[in-house]
N, C-alpha and C positions, 0 to 999 in steps of 0.2 A: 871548882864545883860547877860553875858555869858553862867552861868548857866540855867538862863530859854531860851536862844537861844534850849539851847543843847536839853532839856528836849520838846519844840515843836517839833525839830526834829524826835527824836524817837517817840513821840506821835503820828506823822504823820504818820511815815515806818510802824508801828505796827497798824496802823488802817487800810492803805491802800493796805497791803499787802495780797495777793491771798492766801486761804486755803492750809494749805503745803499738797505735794502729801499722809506724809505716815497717817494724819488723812483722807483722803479721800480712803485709802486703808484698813483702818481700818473701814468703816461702818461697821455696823452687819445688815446682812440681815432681813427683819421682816416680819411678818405674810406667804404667801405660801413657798414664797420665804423662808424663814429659816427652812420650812418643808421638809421631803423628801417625794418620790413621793409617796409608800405606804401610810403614812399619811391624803396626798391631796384627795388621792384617797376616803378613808375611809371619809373626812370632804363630799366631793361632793355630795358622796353615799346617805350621815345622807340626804345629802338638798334635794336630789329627794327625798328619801322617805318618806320628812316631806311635797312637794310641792305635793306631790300625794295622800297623806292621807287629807291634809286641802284642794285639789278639784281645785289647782292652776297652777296647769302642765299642759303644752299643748302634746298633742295624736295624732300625724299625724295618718289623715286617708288614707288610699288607694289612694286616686287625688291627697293630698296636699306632697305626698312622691312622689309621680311620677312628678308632677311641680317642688317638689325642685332639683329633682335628672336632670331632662333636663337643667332647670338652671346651676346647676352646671358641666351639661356635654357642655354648653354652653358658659360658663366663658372660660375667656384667661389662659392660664398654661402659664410659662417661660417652656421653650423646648419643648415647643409643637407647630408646624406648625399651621402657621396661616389656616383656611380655608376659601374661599370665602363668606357663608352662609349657614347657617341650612338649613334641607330640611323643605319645607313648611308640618304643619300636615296636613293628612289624610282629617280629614274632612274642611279644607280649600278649600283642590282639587274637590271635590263633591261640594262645594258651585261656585267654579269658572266654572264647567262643567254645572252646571242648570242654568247662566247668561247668 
């Protein structure tokens, strides 16, 4: 009886116990992450120029680079002061003046 006490016990501890730290310092990193950056670089490269030859890449045009770039001069920074509001576009102002 004693024996099998003993033997739940440890079946317990050994089930219930948290992954020890030094297998958790031991992962190996895997796919970009185990690359170094040259390498990623080189993988990314191959993907455009296979996403551009099979006609599946997107091409900003002249409007849709000028919207993402306001957008993004639009977004919040950290260290960046807040401003009240963007200035309203141009042809907003000419729509408000002919009301």
């Amino acid at each position: 009886m004693k024996n099998q006490t003993q033997q739940n016990q440890m079946s317990s501890s050994v089930a219930s116990s948290p992954m020890s730290e030094t297998s958790a310092q031991e992962k190996k990193k895997r796919g970009f992450a185990a690359m170094d950056r040259n390498q990623v670089q080189e993988v990314a490269r191959k993907g455009g120029m296979a996403a551009h030859r099979a006609g599946k890449a997107h091409e900003f045009n002249s409007e849709e680079a000028r919207a993402a770039g306001r957008k993004g001069g639009l977004a919040w920074h950290p260290g960046r002061p807040v401003q009240e509001q963007a200035p309203a576009p141009v042809s907003a102002e000419i729509d408000q003046d002919r009301a």
